[in-house]
C-alpha positions as CSV (number, residue, x, y, z in Angstrom):
1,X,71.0,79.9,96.2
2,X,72.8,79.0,98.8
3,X,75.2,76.6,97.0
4,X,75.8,79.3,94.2
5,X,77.4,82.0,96.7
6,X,79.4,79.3,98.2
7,X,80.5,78.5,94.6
8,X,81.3,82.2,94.1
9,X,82.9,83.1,97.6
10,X,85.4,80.2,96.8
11,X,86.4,81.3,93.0
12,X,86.9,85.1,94.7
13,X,89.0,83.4,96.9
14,X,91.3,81.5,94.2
15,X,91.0,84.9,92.5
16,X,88.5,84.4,89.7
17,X,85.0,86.1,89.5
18,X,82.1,85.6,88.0
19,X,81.3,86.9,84.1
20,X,77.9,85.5,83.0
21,X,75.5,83.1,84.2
22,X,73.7,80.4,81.5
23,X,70.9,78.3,83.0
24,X,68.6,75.8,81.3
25,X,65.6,74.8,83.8
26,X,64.5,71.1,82.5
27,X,60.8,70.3,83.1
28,X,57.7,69.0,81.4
29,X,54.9,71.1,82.2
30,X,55.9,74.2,84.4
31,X,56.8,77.1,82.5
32,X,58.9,79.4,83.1
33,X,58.2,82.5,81.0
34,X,56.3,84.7,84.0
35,X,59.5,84.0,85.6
36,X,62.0,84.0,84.5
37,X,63.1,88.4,85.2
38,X,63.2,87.6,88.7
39,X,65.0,84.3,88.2
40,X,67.1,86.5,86.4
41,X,67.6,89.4,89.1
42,X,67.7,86.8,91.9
43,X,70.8,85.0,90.4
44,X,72.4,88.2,89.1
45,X,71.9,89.8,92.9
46,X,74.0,86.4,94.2
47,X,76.5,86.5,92.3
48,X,77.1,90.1,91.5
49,X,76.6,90.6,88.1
50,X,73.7,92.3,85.9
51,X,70.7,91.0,84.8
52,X,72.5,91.2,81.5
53,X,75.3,88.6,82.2
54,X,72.6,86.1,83.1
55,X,71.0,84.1,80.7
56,X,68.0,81.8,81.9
57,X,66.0,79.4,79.3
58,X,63.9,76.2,79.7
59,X,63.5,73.3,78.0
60,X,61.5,69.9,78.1
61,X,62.9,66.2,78.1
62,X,59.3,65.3,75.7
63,X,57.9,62.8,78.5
64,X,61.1,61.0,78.8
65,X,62.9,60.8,82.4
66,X,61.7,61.8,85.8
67,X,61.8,65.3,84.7
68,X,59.4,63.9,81.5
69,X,56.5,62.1,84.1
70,X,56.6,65.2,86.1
71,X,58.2,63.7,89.0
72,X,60.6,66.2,89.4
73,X,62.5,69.4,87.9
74,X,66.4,70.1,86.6
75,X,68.6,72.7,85.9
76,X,71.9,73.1,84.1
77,X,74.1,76.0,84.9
78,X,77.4,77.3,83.0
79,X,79.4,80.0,85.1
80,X,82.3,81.7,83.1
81,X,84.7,83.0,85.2
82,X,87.7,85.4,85.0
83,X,90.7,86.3,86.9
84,X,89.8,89.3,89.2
85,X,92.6,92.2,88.6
């Protein structure tokens, strides 16, 4: 989380802000459905926006990778941004 406001503070400073938040969470066997409103409200509350503008999904890698043997998880995020007025 950490990482993502840093990311944030330093588009508000080159005058862009954030729009809408798309994240795919890459893992075998953990699932995220239970989860994934207040992965939703915890990234949306870091970066300002509403649950709306934040998009979270999983998928699996089907046994290939580390992510596949279970060694590990990944994620994939897309910020948009726009000029702040």
């Amino acid at each position: 989380m950490v990482l993502l406001e840093e990311a944030a503070t330093m588009a508000a400073a080159a005058g862009w802000g954030p729009t809408h938040l798309d994240v795919t969470v890459v893992a075998e066997s953990i699932r995220i459905s239970p989860h994934r409103s207040a992965i939703a409200r915890s990234l949306a509350e870091a970066l300002g926006l509403g649950t709306e503008a934040v998009s979270v999904k999983a998928t699996s890698t089907d046994g290939l990778g580390f992510t596949g043997s279970g060694e590990g998880l990944a994620a994939v995020a897309v910020l948009s941004v726009a000029p702040l007025s």
